[in-house]
C-alpha positions in Angstrom: 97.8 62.5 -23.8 98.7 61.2 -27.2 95.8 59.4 -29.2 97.2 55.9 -30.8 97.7 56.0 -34.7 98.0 52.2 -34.2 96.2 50.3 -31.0 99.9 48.4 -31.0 101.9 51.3 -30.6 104.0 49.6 -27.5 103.3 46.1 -28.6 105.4 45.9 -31.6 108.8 46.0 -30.6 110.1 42.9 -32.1 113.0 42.4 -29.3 110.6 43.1 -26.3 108.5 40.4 -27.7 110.5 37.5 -28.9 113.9 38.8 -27.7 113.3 36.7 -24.0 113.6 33.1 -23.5 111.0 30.8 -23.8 111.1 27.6 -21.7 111.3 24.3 -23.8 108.9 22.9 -26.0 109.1 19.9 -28.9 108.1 22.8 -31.6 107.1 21.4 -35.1 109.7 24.2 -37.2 108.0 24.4 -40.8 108.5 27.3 -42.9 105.3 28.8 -42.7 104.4 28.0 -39.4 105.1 30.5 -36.6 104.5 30.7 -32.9 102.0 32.0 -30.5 103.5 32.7 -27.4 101.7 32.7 -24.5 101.8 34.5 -20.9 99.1 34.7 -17.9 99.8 36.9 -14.7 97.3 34.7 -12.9 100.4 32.3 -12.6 102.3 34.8 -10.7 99.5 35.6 -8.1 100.7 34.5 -4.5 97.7 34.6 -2.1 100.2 35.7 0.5 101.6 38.6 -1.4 98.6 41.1 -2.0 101.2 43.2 -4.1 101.4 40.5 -6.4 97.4 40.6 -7.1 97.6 44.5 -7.8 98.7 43.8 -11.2 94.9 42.6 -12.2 92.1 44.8 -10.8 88.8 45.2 -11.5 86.1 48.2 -10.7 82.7 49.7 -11.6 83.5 53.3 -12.6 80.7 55.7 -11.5 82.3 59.1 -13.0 84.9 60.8 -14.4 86.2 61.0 -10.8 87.1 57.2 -10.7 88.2 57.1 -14.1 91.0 59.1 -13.2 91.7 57.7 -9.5 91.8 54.0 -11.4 94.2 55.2 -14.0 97.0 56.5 -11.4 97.4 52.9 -10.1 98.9 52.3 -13.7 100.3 55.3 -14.7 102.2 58.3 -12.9 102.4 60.9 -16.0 99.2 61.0 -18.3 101.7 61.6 -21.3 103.1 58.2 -20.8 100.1 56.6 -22.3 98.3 56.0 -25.5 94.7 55.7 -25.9 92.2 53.9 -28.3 88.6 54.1 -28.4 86.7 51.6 -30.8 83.1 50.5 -30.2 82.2 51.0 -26.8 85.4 50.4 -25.7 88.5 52.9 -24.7 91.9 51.5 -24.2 94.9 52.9 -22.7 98.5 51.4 -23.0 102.2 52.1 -22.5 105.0 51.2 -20.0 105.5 51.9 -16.7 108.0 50.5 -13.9 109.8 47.9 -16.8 105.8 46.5 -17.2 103.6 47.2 -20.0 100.3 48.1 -18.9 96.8 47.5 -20.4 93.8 49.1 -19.3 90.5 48.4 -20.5 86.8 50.7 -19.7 84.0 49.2 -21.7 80.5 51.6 -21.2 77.8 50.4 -21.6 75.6 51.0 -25.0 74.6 54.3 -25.2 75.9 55.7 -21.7 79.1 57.2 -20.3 79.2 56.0 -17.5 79.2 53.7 -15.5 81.9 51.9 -17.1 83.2 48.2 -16.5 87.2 49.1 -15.4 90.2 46.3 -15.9 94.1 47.5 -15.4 97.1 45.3 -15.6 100.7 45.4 -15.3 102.8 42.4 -16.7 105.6 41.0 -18.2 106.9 38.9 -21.2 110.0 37.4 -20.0 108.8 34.0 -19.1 106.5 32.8 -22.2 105.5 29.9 -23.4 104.9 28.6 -26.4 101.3 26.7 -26.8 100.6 26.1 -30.6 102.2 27.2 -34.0 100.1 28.8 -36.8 100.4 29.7 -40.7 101.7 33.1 -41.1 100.5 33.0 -44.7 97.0 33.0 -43.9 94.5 36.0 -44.0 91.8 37.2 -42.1 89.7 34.4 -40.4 91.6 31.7 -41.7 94.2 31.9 -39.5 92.2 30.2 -36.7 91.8 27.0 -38.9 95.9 26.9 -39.1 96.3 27.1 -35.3 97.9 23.7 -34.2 99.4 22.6 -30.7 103.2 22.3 -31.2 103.1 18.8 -32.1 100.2 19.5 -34.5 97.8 18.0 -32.9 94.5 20.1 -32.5 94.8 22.9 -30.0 93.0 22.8 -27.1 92.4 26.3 -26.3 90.9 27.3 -29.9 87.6 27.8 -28.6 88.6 29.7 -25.9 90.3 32.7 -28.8 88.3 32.1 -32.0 85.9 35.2 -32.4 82.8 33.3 -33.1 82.1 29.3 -33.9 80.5 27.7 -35.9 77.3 26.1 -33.8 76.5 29.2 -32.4 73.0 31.3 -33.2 74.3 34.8 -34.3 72.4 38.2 -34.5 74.4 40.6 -37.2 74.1 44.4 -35.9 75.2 47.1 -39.2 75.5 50.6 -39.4 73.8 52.7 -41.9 76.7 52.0 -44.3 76.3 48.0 -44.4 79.4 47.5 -42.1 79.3 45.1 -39.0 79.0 47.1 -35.8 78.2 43.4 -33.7 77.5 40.2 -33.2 75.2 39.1 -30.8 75.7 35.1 -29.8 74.6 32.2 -28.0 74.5 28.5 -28.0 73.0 25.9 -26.1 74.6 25.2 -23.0 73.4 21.7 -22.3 75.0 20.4 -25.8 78.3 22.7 -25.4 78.9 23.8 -21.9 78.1 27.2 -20.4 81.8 28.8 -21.1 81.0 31.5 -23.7 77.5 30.1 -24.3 76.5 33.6 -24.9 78.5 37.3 -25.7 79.1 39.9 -28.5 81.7 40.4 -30.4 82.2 44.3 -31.6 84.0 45.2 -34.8 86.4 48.0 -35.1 86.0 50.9 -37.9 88.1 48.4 -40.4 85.4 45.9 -39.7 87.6 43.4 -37.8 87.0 41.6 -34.6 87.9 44.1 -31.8 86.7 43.1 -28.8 83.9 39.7 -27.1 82.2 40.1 -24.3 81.3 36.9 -23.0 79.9 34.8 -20.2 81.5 31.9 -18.5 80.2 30.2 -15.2 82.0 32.4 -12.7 81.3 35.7 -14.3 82.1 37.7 -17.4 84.9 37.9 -19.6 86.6 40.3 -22.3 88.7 39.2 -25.0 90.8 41.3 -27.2 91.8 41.4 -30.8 95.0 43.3 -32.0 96.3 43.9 -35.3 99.9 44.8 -36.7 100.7 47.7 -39.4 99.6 45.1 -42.4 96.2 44.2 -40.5 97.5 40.7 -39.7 96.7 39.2 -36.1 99.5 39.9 -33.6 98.0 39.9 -30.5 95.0 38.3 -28.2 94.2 39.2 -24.9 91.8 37.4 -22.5 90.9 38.9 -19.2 88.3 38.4 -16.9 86.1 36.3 -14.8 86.2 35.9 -10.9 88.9 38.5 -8.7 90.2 37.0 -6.0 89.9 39.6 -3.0 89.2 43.5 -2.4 92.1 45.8 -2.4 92.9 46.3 1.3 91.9 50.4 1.5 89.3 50.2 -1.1 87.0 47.4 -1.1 85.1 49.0 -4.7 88.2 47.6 -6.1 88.6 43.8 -6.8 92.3 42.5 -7.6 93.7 39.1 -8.1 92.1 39.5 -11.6 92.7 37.0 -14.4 94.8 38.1 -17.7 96.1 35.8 -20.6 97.9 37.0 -23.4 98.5 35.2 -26.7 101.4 36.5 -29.3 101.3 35.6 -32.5 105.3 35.3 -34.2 105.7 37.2 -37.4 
């Protein structure tokens, strides 16, 4: 098992990512604006197809034991994948059966085990694109640049911004002044109980790494990937209700809900 000198180790190959077609949209084409593509396995769930559903699963991981039994549903050779730990997080990605796979264990502070378990196989052939964005912006300005296609405001901002602007915020540092977390919450009469509360964990470089939030039907992770400059390349949203238990093993929940956002560069 290699260890990842970069967390997007298989998610930079430029004709993987924008080499498929996109279906039609009226795109606004300005010189500095990109796109962000967008996929979600959710759409390719068929109730009737339980194979379909394997490709999101959730579990509770009591051991070492687990952690190994989950991993084989993604990969067959353990030198097929790369692994990342930052925060409290460890991450393990890589190909397997034409798919790229991401899974996701998330301990819980201070502890091994148990860990939270999400594993997903999926596609990019069928994107779509759902806003544009300023590729010359830095950092936490490049939020404030994303537009729906037309320009218009985009409605999903909220839903991939690390952190907004109403909400109460609780700054965690480590003994060198660098942000560890943020600990959130807002009030959910004035803006709805989606995200109304989470943390969002920084990676070593002090960027936004990973949110764990709460919506209505459960809990949510998203992810925040950088390319070889530090710029924004990637989100990934996954999370909230599974649909069923995996016939043979009912401690695992599949049907599971997966979003990914790719930023053009």
């Amino acid at each position: 098992m290699k260890k990842a000198n970069s967390i997007l180790v298989f998610f930079l190959s430029a004709a993987m990512l924008f080499g498929c077609g996109a279906t039609d949209t009226e795109y606004v084409n300005q010189a500095q604006y990109k796109e962000v593509r967008y996929v979600s396995i959710f759409d390719s769930y068929d109730p009737k197809d339980e194979k379909t559903m394997e490709n999101g699963m959730w579990t509770k991981l009591e051991d070492l034991e687990d952690e190994k039994e989950f991993l084989s549903y993604f990969f067959t050779d353990q030198s097929d994948m790369e692994v990342t730990e930052e925060a409290n997080a460890k991450l393990y990605m890589g190909i397997a059966d034409d798919k790229y796979v991401f899974v996701a264990l998330m301990s819980y502070e201070d502890t091994e085990y148990p860990k939270d378990a999400y594993g997903f196989k999926y596609s990019l052939d069928n994107y779509t694109v759902v806003a544009k964005y300023d590729v010359t912006k830095k950092g936490d300005e490049v939020y404030d640049t994303i537009l729906s296609p037309d320009g218009s405001d985009y409605h999903d901002l909220d839903t991939i911004k690390p952190l907004l602007d109403y909400q109460e915020k609780e700054y965690f540092k480590d003994a060198n002044g660098k942000i560890v977390k943020i600990k959130y919450d807002s009030d959910p009469f004035e803006h709805g109980t989606y995200n109304s509360t989470g943390i969002l964990y920084y990676d070593s470089k002090e960027r936004p790494f990973y949110r764990d939030y709460m919506i209505t039907s459960g809990g949510r992770r998203c992810f925040y990937f950088y390319d070889g400059q530090g710029a924004l390349s990637r989100i990934i949203d996954l999370g909230g209700m599974p649909y069923k238990g995996l016939k043979g093993n009912d401690d695992i929940a599949i049907g599971v809900d997966f979003e990914v956002y790719m930023f053009e560069r």
